[in-house]
GUTORDO-884415 format. One line per field, with one value per residue (C-alpha): x, y, z; residue number from 1. Coordinates in steps of 0.2 Angstrom, whole numbers. Example, Ala and Ser with C-alpha at 12.3 -4.5 7.8 and 13.67 -1.06 7.14 Angstrom:
# residues 2
u [62	68]
v [-22	-5]
w [39	36]
seq [1	2]
***
This chain:
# residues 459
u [64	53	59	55	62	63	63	71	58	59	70	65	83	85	97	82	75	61	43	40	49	62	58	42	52	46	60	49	33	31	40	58	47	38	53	60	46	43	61	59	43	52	60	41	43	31	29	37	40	43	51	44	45	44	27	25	5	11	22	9	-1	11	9	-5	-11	3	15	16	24	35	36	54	52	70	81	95	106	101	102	91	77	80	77	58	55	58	40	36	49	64	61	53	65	72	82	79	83	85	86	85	71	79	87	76	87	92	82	72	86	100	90	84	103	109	97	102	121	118	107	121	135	125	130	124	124	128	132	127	142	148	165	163	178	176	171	170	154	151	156	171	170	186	191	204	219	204	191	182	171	178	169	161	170	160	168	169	177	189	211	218	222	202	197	208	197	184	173	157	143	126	117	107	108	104	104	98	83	85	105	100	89	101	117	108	106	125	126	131	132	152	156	159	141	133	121	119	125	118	135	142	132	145	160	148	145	163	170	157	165	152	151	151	148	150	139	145	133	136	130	136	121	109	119	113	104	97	102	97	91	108	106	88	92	103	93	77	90	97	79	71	86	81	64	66	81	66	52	65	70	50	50	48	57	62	68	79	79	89	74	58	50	42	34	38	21	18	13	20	14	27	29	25	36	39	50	59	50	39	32	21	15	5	-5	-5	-6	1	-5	4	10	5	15	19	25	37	31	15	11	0	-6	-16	-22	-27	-22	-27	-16	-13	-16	-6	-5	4	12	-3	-7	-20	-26	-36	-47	-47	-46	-47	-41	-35	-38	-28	-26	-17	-6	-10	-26	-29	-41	-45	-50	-65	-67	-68	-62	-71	-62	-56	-60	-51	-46	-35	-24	-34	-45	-51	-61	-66	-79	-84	-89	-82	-92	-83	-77	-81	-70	-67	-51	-49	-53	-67	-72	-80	-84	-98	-103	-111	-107	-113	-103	-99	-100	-93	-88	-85	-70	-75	-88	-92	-100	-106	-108	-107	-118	-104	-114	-119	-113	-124	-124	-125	-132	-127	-133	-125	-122	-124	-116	-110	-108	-90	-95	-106	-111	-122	-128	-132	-143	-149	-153	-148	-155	-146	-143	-145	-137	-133	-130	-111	-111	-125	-132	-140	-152	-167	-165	-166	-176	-168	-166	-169	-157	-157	-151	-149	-141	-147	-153	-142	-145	-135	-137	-131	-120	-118	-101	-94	-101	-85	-70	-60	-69	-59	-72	-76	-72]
v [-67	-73	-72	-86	-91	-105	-101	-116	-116	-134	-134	-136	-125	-138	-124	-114	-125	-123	-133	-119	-119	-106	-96	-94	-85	-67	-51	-34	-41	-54	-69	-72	-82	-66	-55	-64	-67	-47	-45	-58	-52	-34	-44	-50	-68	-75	-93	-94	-111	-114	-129	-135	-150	-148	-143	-139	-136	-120	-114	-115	-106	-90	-90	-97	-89	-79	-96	-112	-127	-145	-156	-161	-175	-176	-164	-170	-154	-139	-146	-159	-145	-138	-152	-153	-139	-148	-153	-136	-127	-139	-134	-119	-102	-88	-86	-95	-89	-97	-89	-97	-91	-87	-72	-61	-44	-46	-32	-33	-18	-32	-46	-33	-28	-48	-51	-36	-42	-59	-54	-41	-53	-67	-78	-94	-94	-79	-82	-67	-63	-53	-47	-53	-49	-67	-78	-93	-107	-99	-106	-98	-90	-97	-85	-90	-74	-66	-65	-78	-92	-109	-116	-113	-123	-128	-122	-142	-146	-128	-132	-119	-109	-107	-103	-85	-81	-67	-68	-78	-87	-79	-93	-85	-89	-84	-98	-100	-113	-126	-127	-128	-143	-150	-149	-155	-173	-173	-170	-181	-184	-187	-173	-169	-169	-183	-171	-164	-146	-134	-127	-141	-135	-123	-133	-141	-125	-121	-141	-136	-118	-108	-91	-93	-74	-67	-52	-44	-35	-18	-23	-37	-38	-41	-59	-65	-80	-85	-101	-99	-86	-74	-73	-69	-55	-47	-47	-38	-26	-22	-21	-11	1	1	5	18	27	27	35	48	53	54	66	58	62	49	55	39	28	15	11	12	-6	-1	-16	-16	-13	4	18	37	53	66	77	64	63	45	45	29	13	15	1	0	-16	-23	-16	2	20	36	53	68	77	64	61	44	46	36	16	18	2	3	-12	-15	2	19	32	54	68	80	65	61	45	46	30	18	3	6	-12	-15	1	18	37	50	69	78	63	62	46	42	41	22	21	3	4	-10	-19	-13	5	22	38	53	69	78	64	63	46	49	39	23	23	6	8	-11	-12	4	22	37	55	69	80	65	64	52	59	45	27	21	7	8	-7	-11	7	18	37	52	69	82	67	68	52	57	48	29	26	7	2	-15	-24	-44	-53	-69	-76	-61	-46	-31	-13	4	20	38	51	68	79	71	69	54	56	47	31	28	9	9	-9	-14	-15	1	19	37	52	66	78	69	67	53	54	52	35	30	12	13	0	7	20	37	48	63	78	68	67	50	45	29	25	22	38	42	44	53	48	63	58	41	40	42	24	17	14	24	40	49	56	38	34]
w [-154	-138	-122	-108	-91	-80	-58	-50	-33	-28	-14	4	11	25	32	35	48	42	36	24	6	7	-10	0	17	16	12	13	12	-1	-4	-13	-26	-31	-27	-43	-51	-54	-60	-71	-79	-83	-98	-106	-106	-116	-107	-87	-78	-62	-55	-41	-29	-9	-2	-23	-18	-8	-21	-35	-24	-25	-43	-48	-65	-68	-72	-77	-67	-68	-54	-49	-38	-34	-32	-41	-46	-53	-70	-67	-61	-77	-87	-78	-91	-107	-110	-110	-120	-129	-148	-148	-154	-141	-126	-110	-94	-77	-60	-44	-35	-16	-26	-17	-23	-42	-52	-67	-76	-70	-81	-95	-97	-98	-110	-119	-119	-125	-140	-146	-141	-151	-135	-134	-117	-105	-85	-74	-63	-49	-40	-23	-9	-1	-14	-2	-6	-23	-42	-50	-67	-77	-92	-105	-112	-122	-107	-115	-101	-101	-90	-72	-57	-41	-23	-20	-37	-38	-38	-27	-40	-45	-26	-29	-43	-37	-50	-45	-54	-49	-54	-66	-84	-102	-116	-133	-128	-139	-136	-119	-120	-131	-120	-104	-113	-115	-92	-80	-60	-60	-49	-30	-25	-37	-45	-64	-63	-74	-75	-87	-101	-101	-104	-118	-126	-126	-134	-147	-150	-149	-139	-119	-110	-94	-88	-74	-62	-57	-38	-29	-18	-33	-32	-13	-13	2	10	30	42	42	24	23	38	25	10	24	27	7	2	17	13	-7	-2	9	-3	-17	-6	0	-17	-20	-7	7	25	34	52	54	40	46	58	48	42	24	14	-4	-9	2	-6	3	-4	-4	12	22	37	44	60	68	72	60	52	37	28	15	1	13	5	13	8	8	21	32	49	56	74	83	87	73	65	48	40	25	24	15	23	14	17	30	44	61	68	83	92	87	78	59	52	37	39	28	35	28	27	42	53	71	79	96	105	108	99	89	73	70	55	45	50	41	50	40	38	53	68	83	89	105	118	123	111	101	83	77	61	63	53	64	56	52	64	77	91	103	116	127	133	124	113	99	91	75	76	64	69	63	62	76	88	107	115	134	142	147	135	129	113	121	104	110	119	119	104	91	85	85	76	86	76	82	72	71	83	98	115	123	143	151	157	147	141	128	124	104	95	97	89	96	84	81	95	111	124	136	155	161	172	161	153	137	134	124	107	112	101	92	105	120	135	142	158	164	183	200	209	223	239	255	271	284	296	295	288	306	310	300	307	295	302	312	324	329	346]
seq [1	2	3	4	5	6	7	8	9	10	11	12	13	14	15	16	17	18	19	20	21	22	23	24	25	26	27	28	29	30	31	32	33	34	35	36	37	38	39	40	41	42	43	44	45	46	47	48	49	50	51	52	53	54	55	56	57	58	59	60	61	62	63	64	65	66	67	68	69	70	71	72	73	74	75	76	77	78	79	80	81	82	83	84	85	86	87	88	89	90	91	92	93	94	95	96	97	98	99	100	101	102	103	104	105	106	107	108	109	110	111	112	113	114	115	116	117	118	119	120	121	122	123	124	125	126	127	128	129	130	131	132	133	134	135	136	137	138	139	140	141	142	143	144	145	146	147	148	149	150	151	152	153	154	155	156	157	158	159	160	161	162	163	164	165	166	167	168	169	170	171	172	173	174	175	176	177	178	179	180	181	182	183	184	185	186	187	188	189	190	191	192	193	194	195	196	197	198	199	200	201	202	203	204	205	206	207	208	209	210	211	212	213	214	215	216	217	218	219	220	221	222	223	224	225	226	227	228	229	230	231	232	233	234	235	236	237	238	239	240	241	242	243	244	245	246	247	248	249	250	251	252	253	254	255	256	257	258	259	260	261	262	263	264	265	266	267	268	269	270	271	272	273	274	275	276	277	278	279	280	281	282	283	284	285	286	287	288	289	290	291	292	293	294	295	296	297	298	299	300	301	302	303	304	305	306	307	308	309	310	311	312	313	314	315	316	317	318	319	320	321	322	323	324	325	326	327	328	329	330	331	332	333	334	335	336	337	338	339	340	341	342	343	344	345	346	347	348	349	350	351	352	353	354	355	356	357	358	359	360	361	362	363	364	365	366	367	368	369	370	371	372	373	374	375	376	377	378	379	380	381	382	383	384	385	386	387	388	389	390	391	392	393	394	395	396	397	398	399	400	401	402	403	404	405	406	407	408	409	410	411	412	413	414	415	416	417	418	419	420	421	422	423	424	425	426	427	428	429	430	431	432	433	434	435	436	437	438	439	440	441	442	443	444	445	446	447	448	449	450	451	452	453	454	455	456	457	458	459]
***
């Protein structure tokens, strides 16, 4: 029997204070819309619908392709959102199931396992559950003698008896799809807020006599839904500290886990060694044996085995094997470090292909550069690639040497093996072989320093 599922995503979360929709606020990465979206999609639904409403353009964005959508134009209760997907789904055969979509941390073996239960429970509908220690704000599952759900009671709507009961509604739900659709026309508003609770279907369900369950998840934190900033801190920190347990069982060493930033989508080959302050984002890739130094930020990139990036900041560029970078280099966008180069303190790489074996030790810039191999960039060296208008390309073949201070101005060619002068300005190619100098001769004047008045033979 198919599987579908319905995201509630139309809320703006006023108590984020923010323009942004919340399910759109990011946790490790990606937003709590995809976050839920990828544990929803380890049960195979064959037809997903999100509700949307504020700023539903930015929303549909996020998904676009991968689900289908219903406006809720006001938002009227959560069973009021659910009854945006009607069109969609009322009359067809399966289970249905709904999820909030600021529920950044539930897991897609949580869902398969309460879709499992209902099916061998033959439930009609099946309320995910958790044991929280203070369940202040949340819904209260009510059991009768036999376990069974009666019903689901609203923090607002609770006696004092109810507000002792530890065992919370999640707020995500499994229900046979055309009981659903059926029960939500039987709704009202005549409650403390004014709004159709989803949660009545329940109470339905049960007048009816059929079969109400509870799951209840092995993790309390799976449960957090995120309703303002302190919220969203906590689910950054449960997820940062799932990533990091999963790359560290893979082999990876993490020299202070509680203070390395690992997006979800990270790759890290085993052996590597990431120490603290470490922050990796994006769609990057570590190889193996790798080492990630104190302070190194990495976005966006592939990175091969056996480098060392000490202290510095990698965007949107590729290196390769055996590559050291840093302390306090920045590559920026665009470049390719071949096997083996050198990238030291103070250095700057923008669009650019370093050769292999190329180094670059200290305080240069090289920026829309194509370098050969076996390369020397002499402290102080300038790839002058903007005229304030254009961009232009630098060519270096191999083996050649690149004197400190020097500017070289693109466009232009230097052929393999030659050399330029320290303190010199490039304007011209140089040919292969060719040393080529370019700064004012100097000239000395004997004995007129002691005409200043710092000389201390001046009288």
């Amino acid at each position: 029997m198919s599987n579908y599922a319905i995201i509630l995503a139309a809320g703006k979360g006023t108590r984020m204070k923010s323009d942004l929709p919340k399910v759109l606020h990011k946790v490790a990465g990606i937003s709590m819309l995809e976050h839920v979206f990828r544990a929803v999609s380890e049960i195979n639904p064959s037809k997903i619908d999100t509700i949307v409403g504020h700023k539903a353009e930015l929303v549909e964005q996020v998904l676009a392709g991968q689900s289908d959508f219903a406006l809720q134009s006001e938002q009227l209760g959560t069973g009021h959102a659910v009854m945006m997907a009607e069109p969609a789904l009322a009359g067809l055969e399966g289970h249905t199931l709904v999820i909030a979509g600021d529920t950044p941390l539930i897991t897609g073996e949580s869902l398969k396992n309460l879709v499992n239960f209902h099916v061998s429970h033959k439930n009609v509908a099946t309320i995910l559950t958790a044991q929280a220690d203070n369940p202040f704000g949340y819904g209260r599952v009510i059991r009768n003698a036999d376990g069974e759900v009666t019903k689901i009671v609203e923090q607002k709507d609770a006696n004092d008896f109810e507000k002792q009961i530890k065992e919370i509604n999640t707020g995500t739900y499994l229900f046979e799809n055309k009981r659903l659709f059926e029960a939500l026309k039987e709704i009202n508003t005549d409650n403390a807020q004014g709004e159709y609770y989803l949660t009545d279907v329940i109470s339905i369900f049960r007048q009816a006599g059929e079969k109400v369950g509870a799951y209840l998840l092995r993790d309390f934190e799976e449960s957090l839904g995120v309703n303002d900033r302190i919220a969203l801190a906590t689910a950054e920190g449960v997820m940062r500290k799932r990533i990091n347990e999963k790359h560290m069982v893979n082999g990876v060493t993490f020299v202070n886990p509680e203070a390395a930033y690992i997006d979800i989508d990270v790759a890290i080959g085993a052996e590597a060694v990431i120490e603290a302050n470490v922050v990796l984002k994006g769609k990057t890739s570590i190889g193996e044996r790798t080492v990630l130094t104190n302070g190194s930020r990495v976005v966006d990139s592939q990175i091969a085995a056996d480098v060392v990036i000490s202290n510095s900041d990698v965007e949107e560029s590729i290196i390769e094997a055996g590559v050291t970078v840093g302390p306090y280099a920045h590559v920026r966008p665009g470049s390719l470090l071949k096997k083996k180069a050198h990238i030291g303190n103070f250095v700057e790489v923008k669009s650019s292909i370093v050769g292999e074996n190329t180094k670059a030790g200290h305080l240069t810039y090289l920026g829309n550069a194509e370098v050969g191999k076996d390369v020397n960039f002499g402290a102080g060296t300038i790839l002058a690639n903007y005229d304030g208008k254009n961009k232009f390309t630098t060519t270096i073949g191999d083996n050649v040497f690149i004197g400190s201070n020097s500017t070289v101005i693109a466009p232009l060619t230097i052929g393999d093996r030659a050399l330029t002068a320290a303190g010199s300005v490039i304007t011209k190619d140089v040919e292969s072989d060719a040393i080529a100098i370019g700064r004012a001769r100097q000239e000395n004047k004997n004995g007129y320093a002691i005409h200043f008045n710092h000389h201390p033979n001046k009288k």
